[in-house]
TORMARNU-782568 format. One line per 4 residues: for each residue z, x, y of C-alpha. Coordinates in nm, 3 decimals, always signed. Example, Ala and Ser with C-alpha at 12.3 -4.5 7.8 and 13.67 -1.06 7.14 Angstrom:
# TORMARNU-782568
+0.780 +1.230 -0.450 ~ +0.714 +1.367 -0.106
//
This chain:
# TORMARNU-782568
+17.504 -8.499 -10.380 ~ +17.796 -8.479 -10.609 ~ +17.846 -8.288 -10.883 ~ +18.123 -8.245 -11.153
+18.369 -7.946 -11.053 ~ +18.312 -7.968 -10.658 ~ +18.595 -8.106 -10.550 ~ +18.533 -7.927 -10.177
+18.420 -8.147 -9.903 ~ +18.339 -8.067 -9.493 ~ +18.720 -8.231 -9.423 ~ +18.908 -7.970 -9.624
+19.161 -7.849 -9.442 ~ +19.225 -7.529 -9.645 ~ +18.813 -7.440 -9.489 ~ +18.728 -7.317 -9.828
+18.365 -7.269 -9.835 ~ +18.203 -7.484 -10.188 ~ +18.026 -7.253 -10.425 ~ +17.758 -7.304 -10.672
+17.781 -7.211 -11.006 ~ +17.408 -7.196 -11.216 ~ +17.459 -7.529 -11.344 ~ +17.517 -7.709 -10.995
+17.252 -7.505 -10.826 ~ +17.016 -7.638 -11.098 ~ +17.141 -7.998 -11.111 ~ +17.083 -7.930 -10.667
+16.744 -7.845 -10.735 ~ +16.657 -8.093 -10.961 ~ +16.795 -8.424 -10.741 ~ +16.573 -8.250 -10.448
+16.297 -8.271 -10.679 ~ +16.339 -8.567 -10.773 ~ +16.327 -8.685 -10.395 ~ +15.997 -8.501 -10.367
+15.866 -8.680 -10.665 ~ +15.958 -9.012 -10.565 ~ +15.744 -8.987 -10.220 ~ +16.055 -8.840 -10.020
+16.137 -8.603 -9.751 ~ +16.366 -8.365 -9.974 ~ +16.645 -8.250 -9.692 ~ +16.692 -7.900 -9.785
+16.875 -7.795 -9.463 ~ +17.177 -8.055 -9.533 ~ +17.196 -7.897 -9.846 ~ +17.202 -7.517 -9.688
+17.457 -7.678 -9.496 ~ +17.679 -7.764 -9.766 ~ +17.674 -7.496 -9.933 ~ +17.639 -7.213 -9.673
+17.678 -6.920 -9.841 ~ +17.444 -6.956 -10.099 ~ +17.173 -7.079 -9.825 ~ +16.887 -6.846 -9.853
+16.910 -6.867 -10.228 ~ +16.858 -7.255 -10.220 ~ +16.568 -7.195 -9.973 ~ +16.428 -6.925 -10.236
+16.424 -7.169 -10.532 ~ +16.342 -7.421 -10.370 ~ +16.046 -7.251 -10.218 ~ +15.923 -7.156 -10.597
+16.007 -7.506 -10.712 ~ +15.741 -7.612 -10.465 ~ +15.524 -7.352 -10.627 ~ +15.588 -7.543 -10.934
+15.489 -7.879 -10.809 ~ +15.156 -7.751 -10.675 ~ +15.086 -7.622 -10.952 ~ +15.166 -7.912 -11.177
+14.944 -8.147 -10.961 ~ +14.651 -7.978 -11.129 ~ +14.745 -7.943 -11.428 ~ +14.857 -8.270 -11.498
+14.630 -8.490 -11.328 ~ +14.340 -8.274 -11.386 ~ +14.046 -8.442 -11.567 ~ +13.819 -8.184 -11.783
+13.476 -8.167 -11.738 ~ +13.387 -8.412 -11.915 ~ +13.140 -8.708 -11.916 ~ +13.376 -8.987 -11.784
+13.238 -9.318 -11.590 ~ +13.278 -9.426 -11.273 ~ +13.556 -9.665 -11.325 ~ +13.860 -9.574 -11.081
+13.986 -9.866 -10.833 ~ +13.837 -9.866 -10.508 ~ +14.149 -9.830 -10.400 ~ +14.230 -9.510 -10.528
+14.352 -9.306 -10.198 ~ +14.251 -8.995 -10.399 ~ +13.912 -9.114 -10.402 ~ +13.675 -8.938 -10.155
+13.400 -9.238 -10.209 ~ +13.371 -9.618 -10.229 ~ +13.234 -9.694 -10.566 ~ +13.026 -9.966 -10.409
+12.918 -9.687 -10.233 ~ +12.708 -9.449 -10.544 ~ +12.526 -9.219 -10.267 ~ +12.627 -8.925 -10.067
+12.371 -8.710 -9.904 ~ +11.997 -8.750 -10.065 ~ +12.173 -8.788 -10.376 ~ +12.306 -9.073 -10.643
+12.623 -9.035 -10.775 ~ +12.553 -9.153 -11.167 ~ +12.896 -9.081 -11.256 ~ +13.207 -8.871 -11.228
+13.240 -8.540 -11.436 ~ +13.575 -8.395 -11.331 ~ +13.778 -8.342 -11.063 ~ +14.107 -8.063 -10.990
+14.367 -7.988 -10.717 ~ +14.101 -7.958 -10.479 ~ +13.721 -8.073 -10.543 ~ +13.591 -8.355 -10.733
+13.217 -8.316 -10.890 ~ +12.992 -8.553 -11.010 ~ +12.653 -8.608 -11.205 ~ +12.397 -8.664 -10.941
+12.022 -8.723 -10.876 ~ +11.830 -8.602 -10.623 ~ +11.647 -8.869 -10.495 ~ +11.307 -8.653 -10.395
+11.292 -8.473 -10.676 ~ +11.435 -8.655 -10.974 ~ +11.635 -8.385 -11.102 ~ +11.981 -8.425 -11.243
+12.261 -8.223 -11.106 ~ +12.637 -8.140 -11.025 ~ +12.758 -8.210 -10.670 ~ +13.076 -8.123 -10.598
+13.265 -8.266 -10.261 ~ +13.634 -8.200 -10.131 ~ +13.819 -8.431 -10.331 ~ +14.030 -8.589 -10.005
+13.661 -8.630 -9.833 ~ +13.740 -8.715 -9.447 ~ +14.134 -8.689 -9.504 ~ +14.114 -8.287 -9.637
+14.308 -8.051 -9.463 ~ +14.190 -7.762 -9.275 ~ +14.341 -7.564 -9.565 ~ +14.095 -7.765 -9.793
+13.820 -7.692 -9.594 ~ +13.881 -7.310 -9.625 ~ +13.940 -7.316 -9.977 ~ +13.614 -7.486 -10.009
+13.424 -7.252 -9.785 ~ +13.574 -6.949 -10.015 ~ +13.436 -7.102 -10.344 ~ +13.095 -7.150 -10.194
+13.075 -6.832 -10.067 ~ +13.228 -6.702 -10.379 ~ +12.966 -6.883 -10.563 ~ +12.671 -6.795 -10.352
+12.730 -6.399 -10.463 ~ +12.683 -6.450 -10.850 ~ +12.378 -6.491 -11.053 ~ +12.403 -6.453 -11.446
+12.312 -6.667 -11.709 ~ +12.728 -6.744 -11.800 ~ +12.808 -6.866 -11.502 ~ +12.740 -7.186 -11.335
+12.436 -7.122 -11.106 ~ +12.484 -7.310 -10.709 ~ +12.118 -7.387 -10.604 ~ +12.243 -7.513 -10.215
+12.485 -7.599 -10.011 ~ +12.533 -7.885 -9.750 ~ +12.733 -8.107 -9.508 ~ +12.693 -8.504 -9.519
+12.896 -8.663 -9.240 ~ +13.134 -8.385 -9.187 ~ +13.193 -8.310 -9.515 ~ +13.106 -7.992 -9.713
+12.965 -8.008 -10.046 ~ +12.735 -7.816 -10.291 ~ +12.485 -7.851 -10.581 ~ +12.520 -7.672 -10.918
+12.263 -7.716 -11.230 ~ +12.412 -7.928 -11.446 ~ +12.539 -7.855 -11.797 ~ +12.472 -8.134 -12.039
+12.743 -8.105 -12.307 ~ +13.119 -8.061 -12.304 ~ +13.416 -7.810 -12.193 ~ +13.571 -7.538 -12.419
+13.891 -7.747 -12.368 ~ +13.767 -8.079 -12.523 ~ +13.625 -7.822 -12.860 ~ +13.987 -7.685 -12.880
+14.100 -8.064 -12.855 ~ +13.982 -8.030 -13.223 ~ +14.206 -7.743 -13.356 ~ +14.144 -7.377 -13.378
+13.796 -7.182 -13.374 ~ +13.639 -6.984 -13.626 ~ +13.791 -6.648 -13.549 ~ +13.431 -6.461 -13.501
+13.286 -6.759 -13.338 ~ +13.528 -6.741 -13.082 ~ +13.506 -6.400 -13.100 ~ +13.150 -6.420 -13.027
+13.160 -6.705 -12.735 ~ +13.425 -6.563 -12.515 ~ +13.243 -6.215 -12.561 ~ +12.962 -6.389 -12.321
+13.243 -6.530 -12.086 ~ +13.361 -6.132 -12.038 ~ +13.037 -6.056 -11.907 ~ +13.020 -6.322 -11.658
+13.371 -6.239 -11.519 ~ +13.279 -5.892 -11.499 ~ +12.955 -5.937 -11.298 ~ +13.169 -6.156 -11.070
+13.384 -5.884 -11.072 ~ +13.167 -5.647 -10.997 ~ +13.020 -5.886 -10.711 ~ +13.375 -5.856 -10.577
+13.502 -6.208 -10.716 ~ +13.813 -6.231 -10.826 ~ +13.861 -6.597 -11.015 ~ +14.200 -6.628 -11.086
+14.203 -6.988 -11.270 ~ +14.033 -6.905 -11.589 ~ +14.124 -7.191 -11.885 ~ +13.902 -7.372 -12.118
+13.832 -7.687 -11.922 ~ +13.656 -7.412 -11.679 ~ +13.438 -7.317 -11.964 ~ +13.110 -7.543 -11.964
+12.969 -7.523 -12.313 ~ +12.593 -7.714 -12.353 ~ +12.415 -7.821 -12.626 ~ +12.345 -7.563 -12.808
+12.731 -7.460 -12.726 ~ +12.608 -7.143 -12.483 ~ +12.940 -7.096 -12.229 ~ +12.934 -7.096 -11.877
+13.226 -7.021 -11.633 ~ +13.278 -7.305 -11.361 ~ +13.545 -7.341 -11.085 ~ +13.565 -7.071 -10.896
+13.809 -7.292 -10.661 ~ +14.067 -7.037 -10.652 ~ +13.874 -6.756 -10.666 ~ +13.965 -6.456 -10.444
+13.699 -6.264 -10.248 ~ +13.791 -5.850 -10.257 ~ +13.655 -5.725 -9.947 ~ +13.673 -5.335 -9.895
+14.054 -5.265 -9.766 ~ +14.166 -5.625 -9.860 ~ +14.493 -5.698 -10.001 ~ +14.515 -5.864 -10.298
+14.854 -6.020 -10.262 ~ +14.762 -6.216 -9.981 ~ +14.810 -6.559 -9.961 ~ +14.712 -6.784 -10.235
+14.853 -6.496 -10.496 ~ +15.075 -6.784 -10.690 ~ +14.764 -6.991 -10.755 ~ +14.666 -7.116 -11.092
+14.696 -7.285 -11.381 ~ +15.067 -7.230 -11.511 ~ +14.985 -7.211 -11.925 ~ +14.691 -6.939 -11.842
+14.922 -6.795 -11.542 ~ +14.899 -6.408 -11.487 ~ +15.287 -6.282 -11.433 ~ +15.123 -6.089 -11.124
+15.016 -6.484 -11.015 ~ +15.341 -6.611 -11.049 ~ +15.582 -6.339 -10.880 ~ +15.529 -6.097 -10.565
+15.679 -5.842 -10.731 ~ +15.478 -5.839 -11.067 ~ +15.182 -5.616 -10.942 ~ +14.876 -5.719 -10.746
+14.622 -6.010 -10.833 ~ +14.318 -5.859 -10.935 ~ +14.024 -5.791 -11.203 ~ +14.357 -5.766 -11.476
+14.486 -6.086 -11.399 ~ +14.137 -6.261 -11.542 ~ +14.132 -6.018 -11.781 ~ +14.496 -6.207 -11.837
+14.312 -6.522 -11.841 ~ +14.069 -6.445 -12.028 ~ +14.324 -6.338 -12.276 ~ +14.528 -6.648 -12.304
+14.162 -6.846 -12.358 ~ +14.092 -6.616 -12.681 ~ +14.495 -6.702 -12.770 ~ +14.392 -7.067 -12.721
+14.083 -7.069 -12.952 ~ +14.222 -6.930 -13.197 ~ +14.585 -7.054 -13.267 ~ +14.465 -7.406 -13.093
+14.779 -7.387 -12.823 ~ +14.818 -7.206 -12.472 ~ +15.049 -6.862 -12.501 ~ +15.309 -7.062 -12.296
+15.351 -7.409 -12.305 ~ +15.670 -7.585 -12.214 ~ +15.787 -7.932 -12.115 ~ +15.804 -7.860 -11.724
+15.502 -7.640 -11.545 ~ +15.848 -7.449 -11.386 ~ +15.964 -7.390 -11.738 ~ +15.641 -7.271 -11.847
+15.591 -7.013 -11.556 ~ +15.947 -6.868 -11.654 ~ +15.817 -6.843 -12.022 ~ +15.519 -6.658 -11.884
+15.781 -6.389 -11.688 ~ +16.086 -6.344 -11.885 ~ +15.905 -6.425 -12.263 ~ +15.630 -6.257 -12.507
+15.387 -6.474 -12.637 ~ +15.429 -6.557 -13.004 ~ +15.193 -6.320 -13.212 ~ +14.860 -6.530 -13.330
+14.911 -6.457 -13.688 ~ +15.247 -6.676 -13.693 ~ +15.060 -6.936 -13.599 ~ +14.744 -6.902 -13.782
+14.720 -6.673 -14.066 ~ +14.352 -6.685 -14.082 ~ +14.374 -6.530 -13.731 ~ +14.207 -6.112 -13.805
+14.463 -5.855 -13.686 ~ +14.211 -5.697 -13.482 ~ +14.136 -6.011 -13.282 ~ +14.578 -6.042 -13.249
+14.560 -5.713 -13.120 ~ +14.294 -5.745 -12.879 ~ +14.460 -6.118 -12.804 ~ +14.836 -5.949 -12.722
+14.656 -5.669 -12.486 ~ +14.524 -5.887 -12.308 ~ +14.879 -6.063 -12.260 ~ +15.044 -5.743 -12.151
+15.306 -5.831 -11.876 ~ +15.225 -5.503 -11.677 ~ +14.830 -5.536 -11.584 ~ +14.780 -5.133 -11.636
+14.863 -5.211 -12.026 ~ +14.581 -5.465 -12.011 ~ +14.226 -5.411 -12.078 ~ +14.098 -5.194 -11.749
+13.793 -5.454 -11.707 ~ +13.663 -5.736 -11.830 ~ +13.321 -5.532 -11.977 ~ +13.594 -5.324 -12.198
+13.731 -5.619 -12.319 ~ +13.364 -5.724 -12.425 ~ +13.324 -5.396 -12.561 ~ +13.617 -5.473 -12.784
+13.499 -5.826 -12.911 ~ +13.117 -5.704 -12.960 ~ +13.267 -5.433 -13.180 ~ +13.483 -5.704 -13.387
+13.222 -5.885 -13.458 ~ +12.995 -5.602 -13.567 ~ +13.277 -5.505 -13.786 ~ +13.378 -5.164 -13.577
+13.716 -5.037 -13.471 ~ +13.856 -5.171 -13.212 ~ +13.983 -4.964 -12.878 ~ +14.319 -5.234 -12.942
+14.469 -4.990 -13.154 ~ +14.396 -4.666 -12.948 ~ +14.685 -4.443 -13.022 ~ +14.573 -4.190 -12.711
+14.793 -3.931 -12.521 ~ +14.761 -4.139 -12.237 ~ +14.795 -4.472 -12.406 ~ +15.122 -4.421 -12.536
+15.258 -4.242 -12.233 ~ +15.186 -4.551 -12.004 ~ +15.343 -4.743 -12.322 ~ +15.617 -4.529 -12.350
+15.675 -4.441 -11.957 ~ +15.610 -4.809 -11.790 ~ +15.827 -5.055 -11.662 ~ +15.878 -5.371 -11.923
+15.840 -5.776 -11.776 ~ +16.200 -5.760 -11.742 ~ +16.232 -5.478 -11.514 ~ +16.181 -5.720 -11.187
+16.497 -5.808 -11.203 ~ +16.649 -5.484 -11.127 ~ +16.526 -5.538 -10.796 ~ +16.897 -5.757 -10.730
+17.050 -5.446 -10.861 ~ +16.936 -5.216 -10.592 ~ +17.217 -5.236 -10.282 ~ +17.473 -5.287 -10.594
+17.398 -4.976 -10.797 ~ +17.381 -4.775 -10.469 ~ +17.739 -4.887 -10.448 ~ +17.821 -4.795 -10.841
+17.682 -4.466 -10.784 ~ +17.928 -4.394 -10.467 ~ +18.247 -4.567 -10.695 ~ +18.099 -4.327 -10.966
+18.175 -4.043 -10.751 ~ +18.516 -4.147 -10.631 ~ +18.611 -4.194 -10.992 ~ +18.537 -3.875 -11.151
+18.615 -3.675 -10.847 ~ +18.982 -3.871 -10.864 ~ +18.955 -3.760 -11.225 ~ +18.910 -3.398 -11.172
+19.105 -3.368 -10.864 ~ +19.437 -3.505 -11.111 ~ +19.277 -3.251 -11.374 ~ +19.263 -2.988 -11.161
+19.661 -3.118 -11.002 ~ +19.783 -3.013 -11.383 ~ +19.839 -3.397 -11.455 ~ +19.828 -3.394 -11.857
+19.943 -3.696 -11.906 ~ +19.697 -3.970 -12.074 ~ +19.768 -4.250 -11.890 ~ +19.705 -4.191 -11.505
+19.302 -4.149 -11.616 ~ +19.340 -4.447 -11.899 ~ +19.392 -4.638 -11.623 ~ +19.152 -4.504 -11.378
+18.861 -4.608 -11.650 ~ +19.014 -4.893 -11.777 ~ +19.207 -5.109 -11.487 ~ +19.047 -4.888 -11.189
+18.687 -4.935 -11.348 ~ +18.723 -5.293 -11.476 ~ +18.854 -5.406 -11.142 ~ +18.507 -5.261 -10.971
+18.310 -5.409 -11.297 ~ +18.437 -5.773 -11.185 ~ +18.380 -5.698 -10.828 ~ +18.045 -5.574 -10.902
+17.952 -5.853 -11.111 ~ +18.090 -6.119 -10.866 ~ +17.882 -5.958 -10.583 ~ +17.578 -5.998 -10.824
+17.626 -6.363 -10.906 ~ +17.565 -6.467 -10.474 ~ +17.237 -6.295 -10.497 ~ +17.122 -6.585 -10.735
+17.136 -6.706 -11.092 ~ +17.200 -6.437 -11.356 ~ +16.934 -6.400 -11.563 ~ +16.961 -6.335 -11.948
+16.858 -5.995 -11.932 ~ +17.122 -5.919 -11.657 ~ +17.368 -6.017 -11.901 ~ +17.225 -5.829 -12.155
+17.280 -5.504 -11.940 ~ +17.661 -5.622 -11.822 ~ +17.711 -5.589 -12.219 ~ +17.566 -5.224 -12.256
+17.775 -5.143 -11.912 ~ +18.092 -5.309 -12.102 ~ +18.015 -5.083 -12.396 ~ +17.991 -4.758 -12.159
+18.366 -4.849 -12.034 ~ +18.494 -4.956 -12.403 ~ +18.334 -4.611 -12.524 ~ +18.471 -4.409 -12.234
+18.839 -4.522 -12.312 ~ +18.829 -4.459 -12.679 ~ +18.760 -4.066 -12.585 ~ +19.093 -4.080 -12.449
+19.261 -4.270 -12.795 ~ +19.045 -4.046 -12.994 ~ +19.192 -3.731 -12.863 ~ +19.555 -3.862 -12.875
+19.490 -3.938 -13.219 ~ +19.360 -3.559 -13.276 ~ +19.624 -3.389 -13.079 ~ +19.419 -3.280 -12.864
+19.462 -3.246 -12.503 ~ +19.386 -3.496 -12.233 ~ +18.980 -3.450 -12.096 ~ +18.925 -3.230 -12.400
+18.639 -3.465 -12.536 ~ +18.496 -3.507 -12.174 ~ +18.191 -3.381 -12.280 ~ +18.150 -3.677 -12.500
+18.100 -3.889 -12.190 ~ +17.767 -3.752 -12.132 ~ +17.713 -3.802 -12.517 ~ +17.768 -4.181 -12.494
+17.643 -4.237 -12.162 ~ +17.299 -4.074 -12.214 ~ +17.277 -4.344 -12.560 ~ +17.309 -4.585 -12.315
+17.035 -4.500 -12.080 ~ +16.843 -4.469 -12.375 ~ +16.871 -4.845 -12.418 ~ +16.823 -4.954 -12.082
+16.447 -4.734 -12.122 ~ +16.384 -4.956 -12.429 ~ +16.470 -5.301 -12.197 ~ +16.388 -5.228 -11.868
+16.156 -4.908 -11.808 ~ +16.083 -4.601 -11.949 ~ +16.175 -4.418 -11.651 ~ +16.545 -4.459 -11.756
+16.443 -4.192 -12.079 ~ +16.399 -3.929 -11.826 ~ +16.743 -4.013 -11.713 ~ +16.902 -3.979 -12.064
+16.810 -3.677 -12.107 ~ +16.919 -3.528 -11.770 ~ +17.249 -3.705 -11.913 ~ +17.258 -3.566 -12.236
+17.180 -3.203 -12.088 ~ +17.490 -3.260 -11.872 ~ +17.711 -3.202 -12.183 ~ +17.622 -2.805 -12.163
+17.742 -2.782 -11.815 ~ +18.026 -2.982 -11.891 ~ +18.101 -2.727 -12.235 ~ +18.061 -2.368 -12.022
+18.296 -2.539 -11.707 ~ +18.520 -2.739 -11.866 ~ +18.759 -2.762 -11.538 ~ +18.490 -2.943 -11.348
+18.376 -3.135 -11.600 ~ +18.464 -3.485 -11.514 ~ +18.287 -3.410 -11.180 ~ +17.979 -3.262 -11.314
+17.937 -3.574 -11.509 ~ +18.016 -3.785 -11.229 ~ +17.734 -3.588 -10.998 ~ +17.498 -3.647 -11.245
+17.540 -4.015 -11.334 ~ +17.586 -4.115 -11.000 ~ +17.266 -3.937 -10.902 ~ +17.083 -4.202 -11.161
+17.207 -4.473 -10.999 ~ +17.113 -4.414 -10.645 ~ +16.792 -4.344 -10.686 ~ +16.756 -4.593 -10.917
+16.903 -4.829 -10.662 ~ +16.689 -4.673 -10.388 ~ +16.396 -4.715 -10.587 ~ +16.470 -5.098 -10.669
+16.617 -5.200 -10.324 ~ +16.286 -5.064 -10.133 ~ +16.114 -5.273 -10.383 ~ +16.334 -5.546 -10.318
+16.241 -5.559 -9.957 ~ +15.870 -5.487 -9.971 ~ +15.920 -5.806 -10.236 ~ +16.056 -5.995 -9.935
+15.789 -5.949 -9.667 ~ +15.527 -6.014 -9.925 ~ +15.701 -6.339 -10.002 ~ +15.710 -6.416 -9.631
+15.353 -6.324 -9.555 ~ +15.164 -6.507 -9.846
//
């Protein structure tokens, strides 16, 4: 592949390694798609091999690009439940029966309901008894993968462990020729997605439906059934428009000491994606990532649009990591601020802020409707200190800060001691520390940063913080300018340092976590220390800050590598 600005090729004879800049690395991953798309072999290797240094970031993205495509095949070739004839081309190589051929089993295939990534059902009769069903067969019949197999096994077995009057009920299972399938009563009627096909819900009908849906997922739940692909096509609603939960294709079985971030974590449906589902690092997938779901449903019915929805399923899973979803009300003014509320806590990035179960989250609907308070607007102790003390969505991305700020905290160290060792040397002049903080600093600030850009693409949040670091520096050398302008002697104002450093770890809490509060005020109480020992001043302050960053960086670079293994293993 070419692309504009890479004029390095494998016969240079200067050797100088090509580098990627974001817009390459995108334009990379996008003719590799492409290939993929097209019904190619995508070579991923030639391209590690062109551009060496940057080769286990290609293999990174273009591992989660795959992610993407998977998850796109569902969603946009995925029929809804609805009542659609058999009419497909008996050629169809997606097709796990010959529609000359209407039988499987001791059954009649009347005609095709839906099918997904994985299983296709049908409306069926059984030929004994008469009685109308929904069979449902691995969509790639005698072609499915072992990997198919499995994943049907787990939703039978998930299946077989529920019983309540929301949820789908399986009445048997069976094998016809190899093949696996099972038999579900049959809903006559339509899917929650075709209703929202029509705009927005009533806000206490919807209020009042999905109330019935919370109970279902929490007796799965509390069954040990995780389902992890909850979205209104999975919503069966009959006649008489009672729900009932369907698919439990994905759904992950929580056996006692199981992880929950094994493989299969990434699965879903990207618009009703928890951020858990879509990143390792997010937190585990579990009873708050369909309380997620279940959240992004209520969103659906009542603004008539998914929280994310963008023009690429990759684009939409970055919307459901990096962005908030826009508040209900914005969209539809008709939408009750109680029901927002209860809609955006369900949407929390960080599943502790969520709902703890799906029965609480009933709790809070039943009580809308009957008029009540709602738990949405709990202002407890321990409400606002998990508010108030827990990491924000954007916080992940510290974890390609880790090695780098265990490095700033060491170059911390060597500046300020260099500082106080010249202080302590009788130096008085202004401009052997100007330039310690201003070339000295700036020098490591560029080195820093270009270190940071061959870990991957900078994200906007990243640049975000290089602007509040830029600000620390600016602020740090106009202590100096201040007190020439004053008269006053050189390091006088050190104190300050603390002052304006502490303001900035204030606003790193209010971005990334609020763990970085606790460090501004260990920063700000460095200025008394600083006050009573003025001589060692620059290297009281330079203890203390650089003690923030390493065990920041500890803390982010152990996360970075448990990250890693995870990412391996699922």
């Amino acid at each position: 592949m070419s692309t504009q600005g890479d004029h390095t090729d494998a016969n240079d004879p200067a050797g100088v390694e090509p580098t990627l800049d974001d817009v390459r690395l995108s334009e990379l991953l996008q003719e590799l798609t492409d290939q993929l798309r097209a019904g190619g072999a995508p070579d991923v290797e030639a391209a590690v091999r062109r551009f060496p240094a940057h080769g286990e970031e290609i293999r990174d993205l273009w591992a989660a690009a795959l992610v993407a495509e998977e998850l796109a095949r569902p969603w946009q070739d995925e029929t809804p439940l609805a009542w659609t004839r058999l009419a497909k081309s008996k050629t169809d190589p997606w097709d796990p029966v010959s529609y000359e051929e209407s039988s499987f089993a001791d059954h009649d295939l009347l005609e095709e309901l839906g099918r997904g990534g994985m299983g296709v059902v049908y409306r069926a009769r059984h030929r004994e008894h008469g009685r109308i069903v929904a069979l449902k067969r691995i969509l790639r019949g005698e072609l499915a993968t072992p990997r198919d197999v499995a994943r049907f096994h787990a939703e039978t077995e998930a299946a077989t462990r529920l019983s309540h009057p929301h949820i789908v009920p399986l009445h048997y299972l069976g094998e016809h020729e190899g093949q696996p399938y099972f038999v579900m009563s049959y809903i006559d009627g339509t899917t929650l997605a075709r209703k929202l096909a029509e705009g927005p819900m009533n806000p206490l009908e919807a209020a009042k439906l999905l109330q019935q849906v919370c109970l279902a997922i929490d007796h799965a739940h509390r069954q040990g059934v995780v389902h992890r692909d909850l979205k209104p096509s999975n919503i069966l609603l009959d006649r008489q428009g009672h729900p009932y939960v369907s698919d439990f294709g994905l759904a992950k079985l929580v056996n006692a000491g199981a992880s929950l971030t094994e493989s299969g974590a990434i699965l879903g449906t990207p618009s009703y994606l928890a951020p858990e589902q879509a990143s390792v690092g997010r937190g585990v997938v579990g009873p708050a990532t369909d309380v997620y779901g279940l959240g992004a449903i209520l969103y659906q019915m009542l603004t008539g649009r998914p929280p994310f929805l963008a023009a690429s399923p990759l684009d939409t899973v970055l919307l459901v990591l990096e962005q908030d979803p826009v508040p209900p009300r914005l969209l539809n003014p008709k939408v009750p601020i109680d029901l927002e509320m209860i809609t955006l806590q369900c949407l929390q990035k960080t599943p502790e802020l969520r709902y703890g179960s799906a029965a609480a989250l009933a709790a809070d609907l039943d009580a809308f409707v009957a008029g009540e308070r709602v738990s949405a607007w709990s202002t407890s102790f321990r409400a606002l200190a998990l508010r108030f003390w827990s990491e924000t969505h954007h916080a992940p991305v510290l974890e390609n800060w880790g090695l780098l700020w265990i490095c700033h905290s060491a170059a911390l160290l060597a500046f300020f001691g260099l500082t106080n060792w010249l202080s302590l040397r009788g130096v008085v002049s202004r401009w052997p520390y100007v330039l310690i903080f201003s070339v000295g600093l700036g020098m490591w600030a560029a080195l820093f940063w270009s270190l940071r850009r061959r870990l991957g693409p900078i994200a906007f949040v990243e640049r975000q913080l290089a602007h509040v670091w830029g600000a620390g520096v600016v602020g740090l050398n106009l202590i100096f300018l201040v007190e020439w302008l004053l008269g006053l002697p050189v390091l006088s104002l050190s104190p300050m340092i603390a002052v304006t450093n502490g303001m900035l770890f204030l606003i790193k809490g209010g971005i990334l976590s609020g763990a970085y509060y606790a460090q501004a005020l260990v920063t700000f109480l460095t200025v008394f220390p600083m006050t009573m020992f003025p001589r060692y001043a620059p290297i009281i302050f330079g203890g203390v800050a650089s003690g923030c960053f390493l065990i920041t960086g500890i803390k982010y670079h152990l996360r970075y590598l448990r990250t890693r293994r995870l990412g391996i293993n699922v």
